[in-house]
Every structure is written in C-alpha cells, then in structure tokens.
ChimeraX commands (.cxc) that place a marker at each C-alpha (Angstrom):
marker #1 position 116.96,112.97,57.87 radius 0.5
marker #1 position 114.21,110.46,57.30 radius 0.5
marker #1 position 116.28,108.16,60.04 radius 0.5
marker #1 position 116.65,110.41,62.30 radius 0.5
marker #1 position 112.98,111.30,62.49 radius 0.5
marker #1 position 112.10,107.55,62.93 radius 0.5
marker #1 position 114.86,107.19,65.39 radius 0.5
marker #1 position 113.02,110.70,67.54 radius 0.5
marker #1 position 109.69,108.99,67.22 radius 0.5
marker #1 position 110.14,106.17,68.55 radius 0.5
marker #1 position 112.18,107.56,71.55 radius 0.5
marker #1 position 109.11,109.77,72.13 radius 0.5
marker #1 position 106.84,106.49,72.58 radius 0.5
marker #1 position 109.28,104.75,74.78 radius 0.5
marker #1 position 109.37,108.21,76.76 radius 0.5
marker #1 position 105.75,107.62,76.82 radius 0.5
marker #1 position 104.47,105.92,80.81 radius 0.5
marker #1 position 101.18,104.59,78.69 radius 0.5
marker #1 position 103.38,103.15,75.84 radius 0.5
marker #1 position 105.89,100.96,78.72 radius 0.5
marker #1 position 103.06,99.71,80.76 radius 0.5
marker #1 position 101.51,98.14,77.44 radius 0.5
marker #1 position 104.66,97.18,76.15 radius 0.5
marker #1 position 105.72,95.33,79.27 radius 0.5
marker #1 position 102.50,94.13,79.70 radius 0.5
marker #1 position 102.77,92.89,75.60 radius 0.5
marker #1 position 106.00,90.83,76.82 radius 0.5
marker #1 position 104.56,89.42,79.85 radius 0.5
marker #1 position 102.02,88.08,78.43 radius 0.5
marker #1 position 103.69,86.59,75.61 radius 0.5
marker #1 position 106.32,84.93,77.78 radius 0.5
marker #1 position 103.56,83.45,79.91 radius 0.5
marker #1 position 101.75,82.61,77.00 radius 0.5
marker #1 position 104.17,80.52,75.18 radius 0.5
marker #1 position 105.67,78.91,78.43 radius 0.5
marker #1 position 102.02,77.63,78.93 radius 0.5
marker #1 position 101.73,76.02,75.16 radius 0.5
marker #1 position 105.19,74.45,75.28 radius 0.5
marker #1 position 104.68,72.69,78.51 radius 0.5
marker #1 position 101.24,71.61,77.67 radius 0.5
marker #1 position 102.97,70.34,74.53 radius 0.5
marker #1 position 105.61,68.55,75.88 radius 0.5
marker #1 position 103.15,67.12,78.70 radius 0.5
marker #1 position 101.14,66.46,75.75 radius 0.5
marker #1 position 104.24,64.71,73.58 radius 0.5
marker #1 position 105.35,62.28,76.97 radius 0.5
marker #1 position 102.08,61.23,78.29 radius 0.5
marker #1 position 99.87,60.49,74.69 radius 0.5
marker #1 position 101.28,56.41,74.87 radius 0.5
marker #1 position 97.98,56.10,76.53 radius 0.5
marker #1 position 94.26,57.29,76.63 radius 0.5
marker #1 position 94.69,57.46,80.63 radius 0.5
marker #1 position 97.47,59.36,81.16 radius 0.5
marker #1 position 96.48,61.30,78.48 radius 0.5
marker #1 position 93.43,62.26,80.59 radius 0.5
marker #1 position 95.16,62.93,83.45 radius 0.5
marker #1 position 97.07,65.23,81.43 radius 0.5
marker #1 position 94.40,67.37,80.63 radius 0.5
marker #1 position 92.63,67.30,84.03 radius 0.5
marker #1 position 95.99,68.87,85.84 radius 0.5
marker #1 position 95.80,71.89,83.64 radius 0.5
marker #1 position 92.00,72.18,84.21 radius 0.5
marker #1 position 91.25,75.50,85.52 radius 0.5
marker #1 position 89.59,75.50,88.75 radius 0.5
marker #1 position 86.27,77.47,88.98 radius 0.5
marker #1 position 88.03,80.54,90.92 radius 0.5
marker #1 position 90.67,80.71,88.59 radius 0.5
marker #1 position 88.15,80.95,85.71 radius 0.5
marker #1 position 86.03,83.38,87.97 radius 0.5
marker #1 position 89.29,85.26,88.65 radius 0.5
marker #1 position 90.20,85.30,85.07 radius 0.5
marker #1 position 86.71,86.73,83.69 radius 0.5
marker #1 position 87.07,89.36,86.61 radius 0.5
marker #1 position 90.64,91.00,85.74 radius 0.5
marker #1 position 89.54,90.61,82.18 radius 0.5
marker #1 position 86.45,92.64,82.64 radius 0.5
marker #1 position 87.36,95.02,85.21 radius 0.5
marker #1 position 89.55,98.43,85.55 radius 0.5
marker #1 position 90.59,97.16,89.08 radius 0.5
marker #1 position 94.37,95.66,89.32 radius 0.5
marker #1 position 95.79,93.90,92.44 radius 0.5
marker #1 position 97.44,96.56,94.51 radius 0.5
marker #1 position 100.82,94.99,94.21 radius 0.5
marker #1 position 103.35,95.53,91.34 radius 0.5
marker #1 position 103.91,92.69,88.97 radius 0.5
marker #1 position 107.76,92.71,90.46 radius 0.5
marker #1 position 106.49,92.30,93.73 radius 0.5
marker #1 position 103.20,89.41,93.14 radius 0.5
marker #1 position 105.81,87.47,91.34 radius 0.5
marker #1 position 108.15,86.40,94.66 radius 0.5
marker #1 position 104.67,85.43,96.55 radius 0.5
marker #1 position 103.85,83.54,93.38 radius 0.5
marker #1 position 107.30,81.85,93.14 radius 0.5
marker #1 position 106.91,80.31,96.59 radius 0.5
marker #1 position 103.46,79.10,95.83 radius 0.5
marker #1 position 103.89,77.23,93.13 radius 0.5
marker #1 position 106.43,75.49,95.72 radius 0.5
marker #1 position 104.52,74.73,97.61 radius 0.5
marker #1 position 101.24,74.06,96.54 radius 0.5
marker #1 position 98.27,72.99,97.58 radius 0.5
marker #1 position 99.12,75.62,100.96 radius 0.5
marker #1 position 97.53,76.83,103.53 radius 0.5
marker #1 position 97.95,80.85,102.68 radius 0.5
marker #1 position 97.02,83.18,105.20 radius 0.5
marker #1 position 96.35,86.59,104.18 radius 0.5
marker #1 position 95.78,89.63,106.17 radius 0.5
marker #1 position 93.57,92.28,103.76 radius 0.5
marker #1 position 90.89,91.83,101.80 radius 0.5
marker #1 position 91.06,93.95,98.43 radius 0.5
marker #1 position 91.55,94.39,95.12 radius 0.5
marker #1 position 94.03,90.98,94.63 radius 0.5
marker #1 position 91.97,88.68,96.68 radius 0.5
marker #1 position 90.45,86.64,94.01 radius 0.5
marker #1 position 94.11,86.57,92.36 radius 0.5
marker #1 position 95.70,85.07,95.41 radius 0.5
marker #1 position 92.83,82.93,96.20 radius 0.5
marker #1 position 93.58,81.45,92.85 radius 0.5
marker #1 position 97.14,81.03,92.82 radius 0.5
marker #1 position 96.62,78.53,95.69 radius 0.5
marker #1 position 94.04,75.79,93.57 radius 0.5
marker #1 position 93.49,73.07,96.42 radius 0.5
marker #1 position 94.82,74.75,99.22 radius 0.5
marker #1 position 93.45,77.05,101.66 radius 0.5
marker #1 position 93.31,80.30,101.46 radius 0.5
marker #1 position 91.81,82.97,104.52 radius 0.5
marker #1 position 91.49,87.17,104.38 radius 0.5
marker #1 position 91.33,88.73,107.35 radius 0.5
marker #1 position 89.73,92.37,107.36 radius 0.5
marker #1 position 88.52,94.64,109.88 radius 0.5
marker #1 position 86.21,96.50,107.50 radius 0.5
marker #1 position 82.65,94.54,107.33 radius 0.5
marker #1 position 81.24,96.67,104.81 radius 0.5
marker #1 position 84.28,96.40,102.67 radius 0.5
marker #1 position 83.90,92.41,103.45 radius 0.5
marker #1 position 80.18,92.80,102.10 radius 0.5
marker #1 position 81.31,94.42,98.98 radius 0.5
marker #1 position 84.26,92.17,98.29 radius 0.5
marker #1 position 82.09,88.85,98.59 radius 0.5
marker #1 position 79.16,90.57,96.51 radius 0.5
marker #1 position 81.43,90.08,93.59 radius 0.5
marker #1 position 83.51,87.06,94.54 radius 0.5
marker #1 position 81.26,85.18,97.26 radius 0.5
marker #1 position 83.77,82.10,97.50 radius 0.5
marker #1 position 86.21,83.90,98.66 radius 0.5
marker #1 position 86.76,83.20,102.80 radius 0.5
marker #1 position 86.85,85.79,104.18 radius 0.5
marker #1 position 86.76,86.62,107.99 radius 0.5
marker #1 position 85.75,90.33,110.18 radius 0.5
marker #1 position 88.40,90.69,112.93 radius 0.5
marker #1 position 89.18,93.43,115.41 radius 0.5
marker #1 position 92.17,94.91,116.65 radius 0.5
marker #1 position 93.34,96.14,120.38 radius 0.5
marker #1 position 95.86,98.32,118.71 radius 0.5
marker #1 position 96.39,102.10,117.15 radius 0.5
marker #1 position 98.67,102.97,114.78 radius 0.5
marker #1 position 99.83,106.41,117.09 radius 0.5
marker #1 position 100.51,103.92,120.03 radius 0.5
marker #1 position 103.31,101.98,117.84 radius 0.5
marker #1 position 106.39,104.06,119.28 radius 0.5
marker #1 position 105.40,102.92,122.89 radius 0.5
marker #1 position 104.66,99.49,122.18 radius 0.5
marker #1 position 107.76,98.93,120.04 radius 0.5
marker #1 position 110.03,100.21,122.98 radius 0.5
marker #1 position 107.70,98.44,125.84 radius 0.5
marker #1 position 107.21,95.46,124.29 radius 0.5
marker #1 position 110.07,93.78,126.24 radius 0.5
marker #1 position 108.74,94.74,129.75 radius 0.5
marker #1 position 105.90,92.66,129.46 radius 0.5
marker #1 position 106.81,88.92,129.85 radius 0.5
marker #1 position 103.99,87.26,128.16 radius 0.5
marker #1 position 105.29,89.31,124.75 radius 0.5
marker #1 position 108.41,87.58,124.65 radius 0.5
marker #1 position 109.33,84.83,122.13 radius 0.5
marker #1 position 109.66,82.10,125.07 radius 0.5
marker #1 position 106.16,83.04,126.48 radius 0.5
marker #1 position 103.99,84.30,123.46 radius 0.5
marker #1 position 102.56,81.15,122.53 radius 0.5
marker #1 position 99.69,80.37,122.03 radius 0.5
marker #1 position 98.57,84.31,121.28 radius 0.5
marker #1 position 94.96,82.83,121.22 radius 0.5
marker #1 position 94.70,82.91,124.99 radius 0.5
marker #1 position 97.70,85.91,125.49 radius 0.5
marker #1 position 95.56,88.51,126.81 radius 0.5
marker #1 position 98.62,90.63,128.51 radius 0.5
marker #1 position 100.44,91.23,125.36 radius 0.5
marker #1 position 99.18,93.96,123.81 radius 0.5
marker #1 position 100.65,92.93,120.09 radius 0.5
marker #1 position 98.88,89.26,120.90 radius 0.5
marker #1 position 95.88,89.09,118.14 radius 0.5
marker #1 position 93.59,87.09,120.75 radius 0.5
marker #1 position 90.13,87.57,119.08 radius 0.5
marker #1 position 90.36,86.09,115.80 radius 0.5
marker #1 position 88.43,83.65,114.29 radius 0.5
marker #1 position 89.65,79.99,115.45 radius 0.5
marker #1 position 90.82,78.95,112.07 radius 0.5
marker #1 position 93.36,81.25,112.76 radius 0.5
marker #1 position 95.03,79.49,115.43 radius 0.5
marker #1 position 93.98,75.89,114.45 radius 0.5
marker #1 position 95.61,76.28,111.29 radius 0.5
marker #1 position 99.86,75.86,110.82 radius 0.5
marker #1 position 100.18,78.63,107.92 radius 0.5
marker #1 position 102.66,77.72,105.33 radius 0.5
marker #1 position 102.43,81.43,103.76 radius 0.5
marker #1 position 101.47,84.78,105.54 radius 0.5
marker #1 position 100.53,88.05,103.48 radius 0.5
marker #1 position 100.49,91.22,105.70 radius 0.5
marker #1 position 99.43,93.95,103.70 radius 0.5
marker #1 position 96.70,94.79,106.55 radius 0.5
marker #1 position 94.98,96.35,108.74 radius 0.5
marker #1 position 94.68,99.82,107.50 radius 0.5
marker #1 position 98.23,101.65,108.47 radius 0.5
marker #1 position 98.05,105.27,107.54 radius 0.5
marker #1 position 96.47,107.46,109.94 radius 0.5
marker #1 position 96.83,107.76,114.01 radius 0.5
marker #1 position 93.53,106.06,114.77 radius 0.5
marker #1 position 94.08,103.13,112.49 radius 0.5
marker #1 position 94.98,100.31,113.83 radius 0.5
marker #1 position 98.10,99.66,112.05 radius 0.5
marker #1 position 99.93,96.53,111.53 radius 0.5
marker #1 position 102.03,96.45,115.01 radius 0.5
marker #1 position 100.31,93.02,115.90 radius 0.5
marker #1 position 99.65,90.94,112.22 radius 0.5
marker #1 position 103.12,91.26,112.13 radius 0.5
marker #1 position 103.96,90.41,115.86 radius 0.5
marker #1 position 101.57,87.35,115.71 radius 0.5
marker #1 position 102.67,86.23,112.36 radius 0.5
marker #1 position 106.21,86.07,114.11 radius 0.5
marker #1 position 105.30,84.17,116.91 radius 0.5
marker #1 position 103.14,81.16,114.87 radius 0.5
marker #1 position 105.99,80.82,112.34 radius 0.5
marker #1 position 108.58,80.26,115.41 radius 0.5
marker #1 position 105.90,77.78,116.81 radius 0.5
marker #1 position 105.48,76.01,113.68 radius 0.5
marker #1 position 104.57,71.99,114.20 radius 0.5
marker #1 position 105.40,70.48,111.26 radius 0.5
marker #1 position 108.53,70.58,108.92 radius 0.5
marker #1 position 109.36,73.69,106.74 radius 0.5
marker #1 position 109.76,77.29,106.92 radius 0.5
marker #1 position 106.68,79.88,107.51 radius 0.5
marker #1 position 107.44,82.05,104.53 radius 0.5
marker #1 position 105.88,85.52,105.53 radius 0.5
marker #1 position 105.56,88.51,102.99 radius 0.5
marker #1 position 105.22,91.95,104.92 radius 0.5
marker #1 position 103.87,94.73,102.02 radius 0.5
marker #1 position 104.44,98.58,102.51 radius 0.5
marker #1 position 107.68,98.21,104.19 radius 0.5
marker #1 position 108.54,102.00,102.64 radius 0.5
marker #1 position 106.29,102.83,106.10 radius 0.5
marker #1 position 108.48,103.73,108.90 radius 0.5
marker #1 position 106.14,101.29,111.34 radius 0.5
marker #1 position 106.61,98.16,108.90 radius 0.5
marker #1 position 109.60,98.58,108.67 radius 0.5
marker #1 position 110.51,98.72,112.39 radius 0.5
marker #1 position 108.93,96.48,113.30 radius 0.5
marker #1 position 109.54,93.73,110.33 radius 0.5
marker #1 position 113.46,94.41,111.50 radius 0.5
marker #1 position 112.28,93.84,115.56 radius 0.5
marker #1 position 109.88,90.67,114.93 radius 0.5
marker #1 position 110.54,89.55,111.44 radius 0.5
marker #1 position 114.58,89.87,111.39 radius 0.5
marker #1 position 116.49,90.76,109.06 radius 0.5
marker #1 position 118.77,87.81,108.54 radius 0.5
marker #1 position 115.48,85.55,107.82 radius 0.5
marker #1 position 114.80,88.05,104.88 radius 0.5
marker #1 position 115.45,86.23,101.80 radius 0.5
marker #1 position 114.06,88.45,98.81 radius 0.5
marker #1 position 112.28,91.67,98.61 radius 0.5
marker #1 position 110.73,93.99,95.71 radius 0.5
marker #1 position 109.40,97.20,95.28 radius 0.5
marker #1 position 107.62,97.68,98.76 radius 0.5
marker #1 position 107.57,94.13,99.77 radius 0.5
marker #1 position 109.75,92.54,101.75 radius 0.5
marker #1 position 109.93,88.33,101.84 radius 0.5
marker #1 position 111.16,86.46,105.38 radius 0.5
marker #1 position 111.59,82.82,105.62 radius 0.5
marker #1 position 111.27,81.56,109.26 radius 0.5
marker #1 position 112.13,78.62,111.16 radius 0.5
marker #1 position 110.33,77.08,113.87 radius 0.5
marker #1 position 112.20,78.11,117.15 radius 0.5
marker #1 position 113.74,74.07,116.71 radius 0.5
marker #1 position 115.86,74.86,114.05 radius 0.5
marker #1 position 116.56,78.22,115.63 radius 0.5
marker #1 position 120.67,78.21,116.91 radius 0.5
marker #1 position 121.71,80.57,119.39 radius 0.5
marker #1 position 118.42,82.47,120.00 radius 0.5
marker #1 position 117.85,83.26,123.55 radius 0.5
marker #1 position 114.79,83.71,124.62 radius 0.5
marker #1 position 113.73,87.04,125.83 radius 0.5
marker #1 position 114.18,88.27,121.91 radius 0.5
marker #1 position 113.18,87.45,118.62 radius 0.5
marker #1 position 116.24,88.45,116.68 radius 0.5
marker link #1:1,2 radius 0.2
marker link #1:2,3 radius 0.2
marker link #1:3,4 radius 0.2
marker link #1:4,5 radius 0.2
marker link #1:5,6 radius 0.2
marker link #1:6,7 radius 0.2
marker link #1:7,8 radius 0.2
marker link #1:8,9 radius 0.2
marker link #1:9,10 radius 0.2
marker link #1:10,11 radius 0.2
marker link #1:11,12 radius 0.2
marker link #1:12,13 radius 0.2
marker link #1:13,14 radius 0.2
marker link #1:14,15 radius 0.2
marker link #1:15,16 radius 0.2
marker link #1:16,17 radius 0.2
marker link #1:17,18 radius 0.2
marker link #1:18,19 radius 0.2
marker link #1:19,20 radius 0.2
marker link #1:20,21 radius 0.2
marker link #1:21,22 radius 0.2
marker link #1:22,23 radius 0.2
marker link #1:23,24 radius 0.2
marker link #1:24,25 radius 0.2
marker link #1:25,26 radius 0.2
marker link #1:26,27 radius 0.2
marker link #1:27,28 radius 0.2
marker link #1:28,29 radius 0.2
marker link #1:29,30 radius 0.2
marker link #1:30,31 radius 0.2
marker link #1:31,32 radius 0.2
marker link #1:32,33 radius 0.2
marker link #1:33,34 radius 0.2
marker link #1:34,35 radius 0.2
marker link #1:35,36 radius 0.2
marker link #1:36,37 radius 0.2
marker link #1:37,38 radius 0.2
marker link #1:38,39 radius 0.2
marker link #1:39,40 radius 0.2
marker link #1:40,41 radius 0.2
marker link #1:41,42 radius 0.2
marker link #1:42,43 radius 0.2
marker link #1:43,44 radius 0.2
marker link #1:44,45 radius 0.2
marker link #1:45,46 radius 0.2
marker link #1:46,47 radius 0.2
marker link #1:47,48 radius 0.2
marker link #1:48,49 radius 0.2
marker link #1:49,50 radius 0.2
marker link #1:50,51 radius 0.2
marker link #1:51,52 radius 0.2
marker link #1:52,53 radius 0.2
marker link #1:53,54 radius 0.2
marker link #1:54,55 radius 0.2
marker link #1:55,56 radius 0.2
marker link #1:56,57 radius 0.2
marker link #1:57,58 radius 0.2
marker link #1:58,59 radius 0.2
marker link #1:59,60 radius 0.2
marker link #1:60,61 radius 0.2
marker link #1:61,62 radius 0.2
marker link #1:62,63 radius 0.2
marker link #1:63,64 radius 0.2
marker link #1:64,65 radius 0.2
marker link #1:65,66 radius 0.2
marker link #1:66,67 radius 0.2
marker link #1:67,68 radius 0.2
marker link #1:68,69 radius 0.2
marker link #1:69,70 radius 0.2
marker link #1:70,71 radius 0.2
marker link #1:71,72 radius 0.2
marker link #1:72,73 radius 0.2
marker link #1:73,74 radius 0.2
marker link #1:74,75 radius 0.2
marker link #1:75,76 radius 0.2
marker link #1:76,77 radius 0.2
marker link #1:77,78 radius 0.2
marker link #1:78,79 radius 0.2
marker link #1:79,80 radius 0.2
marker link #1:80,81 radius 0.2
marker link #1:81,82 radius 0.2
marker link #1:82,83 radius 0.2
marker link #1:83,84 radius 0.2
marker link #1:84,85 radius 0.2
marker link #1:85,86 radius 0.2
marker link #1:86,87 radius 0.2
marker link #1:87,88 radius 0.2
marker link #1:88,89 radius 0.2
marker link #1:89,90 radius 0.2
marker link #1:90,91 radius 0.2
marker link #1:91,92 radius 0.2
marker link #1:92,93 radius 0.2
marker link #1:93,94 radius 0.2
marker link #1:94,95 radius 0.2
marker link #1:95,96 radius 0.2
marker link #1:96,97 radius 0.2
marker link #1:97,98 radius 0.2
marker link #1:98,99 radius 0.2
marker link #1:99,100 radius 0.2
marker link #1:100,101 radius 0.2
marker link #1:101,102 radius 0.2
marker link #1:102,103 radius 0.2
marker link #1:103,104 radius 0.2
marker link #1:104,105 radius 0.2
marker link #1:105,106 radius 0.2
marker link #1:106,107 radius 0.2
marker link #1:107,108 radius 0.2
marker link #1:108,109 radius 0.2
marker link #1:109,110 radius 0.2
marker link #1:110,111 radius 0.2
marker link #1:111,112 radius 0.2
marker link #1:112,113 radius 0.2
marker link #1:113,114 radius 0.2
marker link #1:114,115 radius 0.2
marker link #1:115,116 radius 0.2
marker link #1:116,117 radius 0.2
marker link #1:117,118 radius 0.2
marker link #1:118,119 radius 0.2
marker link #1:119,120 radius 0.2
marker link #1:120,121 radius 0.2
marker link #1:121,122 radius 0.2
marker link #1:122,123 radius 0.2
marker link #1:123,124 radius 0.2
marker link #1:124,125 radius 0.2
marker link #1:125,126 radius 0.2
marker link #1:126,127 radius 0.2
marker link #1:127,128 radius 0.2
marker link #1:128,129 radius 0.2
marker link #1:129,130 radius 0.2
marker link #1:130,131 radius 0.2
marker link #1:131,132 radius 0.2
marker link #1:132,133 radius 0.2
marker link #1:133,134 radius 0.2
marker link #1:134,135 radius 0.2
marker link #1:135,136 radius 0.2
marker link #1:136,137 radius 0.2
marker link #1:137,138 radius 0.2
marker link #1:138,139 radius 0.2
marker link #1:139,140 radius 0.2
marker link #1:140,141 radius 0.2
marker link #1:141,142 radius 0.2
marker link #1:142,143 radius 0.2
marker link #1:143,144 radius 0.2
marker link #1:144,145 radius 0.2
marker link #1:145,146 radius 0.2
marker link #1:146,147 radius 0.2
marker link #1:147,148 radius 0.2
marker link #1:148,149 radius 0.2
marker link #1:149,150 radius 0.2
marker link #1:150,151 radius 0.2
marker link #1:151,152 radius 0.2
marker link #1:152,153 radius 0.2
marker link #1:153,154 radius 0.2
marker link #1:154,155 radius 0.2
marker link #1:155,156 radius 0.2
marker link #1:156,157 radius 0.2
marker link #1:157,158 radius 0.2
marker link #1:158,159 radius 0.2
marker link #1:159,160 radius 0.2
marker link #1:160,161 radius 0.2
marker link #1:161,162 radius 0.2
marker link #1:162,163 radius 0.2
marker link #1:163,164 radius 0.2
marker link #1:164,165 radius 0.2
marker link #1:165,166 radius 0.2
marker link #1:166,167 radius 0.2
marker link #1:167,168 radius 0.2
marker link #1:168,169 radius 0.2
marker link #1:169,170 radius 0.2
marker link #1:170,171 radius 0.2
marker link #1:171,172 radius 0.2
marker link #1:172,173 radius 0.2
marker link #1:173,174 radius 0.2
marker link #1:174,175 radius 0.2
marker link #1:175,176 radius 0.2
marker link #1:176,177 radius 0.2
marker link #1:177,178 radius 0.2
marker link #1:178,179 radius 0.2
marker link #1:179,180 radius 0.2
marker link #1:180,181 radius 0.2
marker link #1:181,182 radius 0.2
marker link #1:182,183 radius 0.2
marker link #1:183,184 radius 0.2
marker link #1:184,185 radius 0.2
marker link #1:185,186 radius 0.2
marker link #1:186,187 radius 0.2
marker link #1:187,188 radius 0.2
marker link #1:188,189 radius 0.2
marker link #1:189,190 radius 0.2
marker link #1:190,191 radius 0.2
marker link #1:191,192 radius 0.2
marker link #1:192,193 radius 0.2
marker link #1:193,194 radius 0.2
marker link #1:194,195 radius 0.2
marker link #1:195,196 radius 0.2
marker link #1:196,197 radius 0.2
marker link #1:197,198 radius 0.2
marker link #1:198,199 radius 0.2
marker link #1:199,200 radius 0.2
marker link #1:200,201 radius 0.2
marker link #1:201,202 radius 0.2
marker link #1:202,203 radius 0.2
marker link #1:203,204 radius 0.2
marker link #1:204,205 radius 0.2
marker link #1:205,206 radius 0.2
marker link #1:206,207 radius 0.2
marker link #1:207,208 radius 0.2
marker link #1:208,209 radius 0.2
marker link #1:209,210 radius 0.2
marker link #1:210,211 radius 0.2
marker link #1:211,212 radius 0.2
marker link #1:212,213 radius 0.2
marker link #1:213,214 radius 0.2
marker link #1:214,215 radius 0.2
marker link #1:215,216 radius 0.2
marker link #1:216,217 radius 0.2
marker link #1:217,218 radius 0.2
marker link #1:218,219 radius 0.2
marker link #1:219,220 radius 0.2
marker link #1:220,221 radius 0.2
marker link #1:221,222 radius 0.2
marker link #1:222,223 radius 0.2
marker link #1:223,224 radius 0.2
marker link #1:224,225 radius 0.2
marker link #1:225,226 radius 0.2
marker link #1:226,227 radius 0.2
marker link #1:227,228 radius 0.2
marker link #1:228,229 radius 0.2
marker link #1:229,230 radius 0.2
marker link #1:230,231 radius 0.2
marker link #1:231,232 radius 0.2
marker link #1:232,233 radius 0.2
marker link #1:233,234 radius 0.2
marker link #1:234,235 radius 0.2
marker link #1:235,236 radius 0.2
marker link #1:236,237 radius 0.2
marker link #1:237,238 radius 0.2
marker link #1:238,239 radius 0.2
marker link #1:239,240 radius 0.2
marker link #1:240,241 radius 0.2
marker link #1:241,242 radius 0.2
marker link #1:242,243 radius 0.2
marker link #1:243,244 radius 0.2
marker link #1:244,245 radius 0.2
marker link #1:245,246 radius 0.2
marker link #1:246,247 radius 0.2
marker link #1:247,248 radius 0.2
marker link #1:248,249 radius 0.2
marker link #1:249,250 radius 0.2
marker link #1:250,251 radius 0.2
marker link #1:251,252 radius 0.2
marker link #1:252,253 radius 0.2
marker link #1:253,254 radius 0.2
marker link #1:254,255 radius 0.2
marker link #1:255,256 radius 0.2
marker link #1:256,257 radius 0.2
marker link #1:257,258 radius 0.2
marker link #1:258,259 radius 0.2
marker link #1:259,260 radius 0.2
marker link #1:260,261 radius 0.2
marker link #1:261,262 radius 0.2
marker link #1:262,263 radius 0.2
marker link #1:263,264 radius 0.2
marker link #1:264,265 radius 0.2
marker link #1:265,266 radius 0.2
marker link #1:266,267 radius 0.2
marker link #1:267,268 radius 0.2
marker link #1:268,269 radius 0.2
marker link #1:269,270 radius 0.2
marker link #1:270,271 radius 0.2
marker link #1:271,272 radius 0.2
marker link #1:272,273 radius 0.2
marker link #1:273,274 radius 0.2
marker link #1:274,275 radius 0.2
marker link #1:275,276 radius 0.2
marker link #1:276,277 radius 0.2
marker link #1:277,278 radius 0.2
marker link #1:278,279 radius 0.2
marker link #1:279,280 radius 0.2
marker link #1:280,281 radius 0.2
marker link #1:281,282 radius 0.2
marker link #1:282,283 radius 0.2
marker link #1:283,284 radius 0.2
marker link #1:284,285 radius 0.2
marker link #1:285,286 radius 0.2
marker link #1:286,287 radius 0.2
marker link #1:287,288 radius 0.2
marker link #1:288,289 radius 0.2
marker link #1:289,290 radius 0.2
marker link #1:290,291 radius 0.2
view
C-alpha cells in the first residue's frame, strides 16, 4: 500500500508541466555544468608544464563582457529567448563551428543578448523594423548592434508575389545579385544598412519582420535575400541559414521556393536549418530557379 502511494505521487509530479520544465532544466544544467569543469580540468591537467600556457589556458575560457552581461541578465530576469532549448541548440552547434562568425540576424528580441554572446569575437547584426522596440532593447543591452530597416513588402501580398515572382527577370537567381541596387524585384531588400551587403554572412537567423497579420510586412523578402547572398557567397563554405516559425504557411512556402528543401540539413520544433552553397558548387541548377 505504502508503495503504491509513493509510486502515485510521484507520477502526479512528473504529470506536473511546472515539475518537467525544472527537472529538465535540473539536467541541463548539470550536464553543461560538469562538461565545463572536466574540460577546464583536462585543459588544466595538459597545459600546467608551464606558467605560459598555463595563462593562456585561463584567458580562452575568460568570459567576454557580453557574455557576463548576458549571464547577469537571464539570471535576473523573467524574460527567456523565444526559441525552445531543442531548437537554440542546432544554431548553437554550428557556431561553435565556426567561430569567431559573422552572424546575421533578422529580429531584435528577447534572445539577442544570448546570440550576441554565443558568437565572442565575431560579428554579430539585428535587423528590426520597430525603432521603439530598438530603443528599448539597447536601453538594457546598449552593445548590442543593432540596425532600423524598412520593408517594401506586406504579409497579405505574399500569395501574388510567390506566384509572380518568376515574371520579373531581375528576381531570378541568375539576375538577383547584388539586391543592394535591385530595385525591380519586389522581394530585393534594397534599403538596408550597408553592412548588410558589405558583409559575406557565415550564419543567417530569420525569425523577422513581424509575420502575423495582413499589414505586416512578413518575411517574403529576409528570406528571398538571405537566398540570394548565400548563392553569391565569395569565399569558401556554406551560408548556413536558420528560418524560425516555419509552422506559418508563408515560411514555409517560401523556405521550400527560395531556401530548398534538399539544402535542409536539420530542423526542430519550429525551426528549420538550410546549408547553402555558393551557386559554384551548385550542379545542375539552371538559372531561372532557385531549386
């Protein structure tokens, strides 16, 4: 009896949403934890023969001042990134490949200061079309750089321009580049900041501009022009581009128009993870199409 009532108990915590999210967050945390103290240790262990490597050591686990701004933040705040842990953790995986980056991101929210972090030495950009949302952001976290852009789209015109696209020449993949100066394609982001276009982006978040009512101006062109840099890509490697909400009938059309699916590598929750080639290392793609 007294088994059985232990046994009902503790099937009533696990039952429990509270009980899993700080259970899960328990095990997390302890994995992370003691991954961190063994490879400091070993690190520790290889490199003590001498004071100077011992010093460098230390200084390449130094914490960077927006990672300890970032951790004081999440520490102290009720705000959480917007993104499950399931789906920060494929973004992450690529980072720490390829680190220092230059990480484009377009949003600014919640999980800027995280992702700013995650990329110590690199570059890091936001790109948001709300200015008082900008102002608010960088009250709290005024290192972050952050940009105000504007967009020629709306998120009711995405059936027409999805269909149309193909009638205008300058939207194709063969005559899209450079979308700085691509004033005829409506899905070309042409007033943006120049760091935008002087920059080759290794990474490329879109979880932005706003995409949930008519007026909006939805994400028909990040993800169009996010397409077209990684296929005009300079230098070696893959543009690895993250598209976030894909559960959204626009994302997901037109991730699986610009995007392609056969460049999708790994996905989670609402995020979906392409790896792109420069147009180079691109076999048997004609021209007047992107997939």
């Amino acid at each position: 009896m007294i088994q059985d009532k232990s046994k009902g108990a503790k099937q009533a915590l696990l039952e429990r949403p509270w009980f899993l999210v700080v259970a899960l967050a328990g095990l997390l945390g302890g994995a992370m934890l003691i991954t961190s103290f063994i490879r400091a240790t070993d690190n520790t262990l290889s490199l003590c023969s001498t004071a100077k490597n011992t010093a460098a050591s230390i200084a390449e686990y130094s914490a960077t001042p927006i990672q300890l701004q970032s951790i004081v933040h999440y520490a102290t705040s009720q705000t959480v990134p917007q993104q499950s842990f399931e789906e920060i953790s494929i973004s992450l995986n690529v980072l720490k490949e390829r680190l220092p980056c230059n990480f484009l991101v377009f949003g600014l929210g919640r999980d800027s200061l995280m992702w700013a972090s995650l990329n110590p030495g690199g570059t890091t950009v936001f790109l948001e079309e709300d200015p008082e949302w900008i102002e608010a952001v960088l009250k709290d976290a005024p290192s972050l750089r952050a940009h105000h852009v504007q967009y020629r789209t709306h998120l009711s015109e995405a059936g027409r321009l999805l269909s149309t696209y193909k009638n205008e020449p300058m939207c194709l993949p063969a005559k899209a580049f450079p979308i700085r100066y691509n004033e005829k394609c409506p899905l070309a982001l042409t007033s943006l900041p120049d760091e935008f276009y002087d920059t080759e982006w290794d990474l490329i978040m879109v979880d932005a501009p706003k995409g949930y009512f008519p007026l909006a101006p939805g994400r028909m062109a990040a993800i169009f022009s996010s397409a077209v840099m990684a296929r005009n890509r300079k230098g070696d490697g893959t543009t690895h581009v993250f598209l976030h909400d894909v559960d959204r009938y626009v994302e997901k059309s037109f991730a699986n128009e610009f995007l392609c699916e056969k460049y999708k590598v790994n996905s989670a929750g609402r995020l979906w993870h392409f790896e792109i080639p420069n147009a180079a290392n691109m076999t048997n793609q004609p021209g007047d199409r992107f997939c």
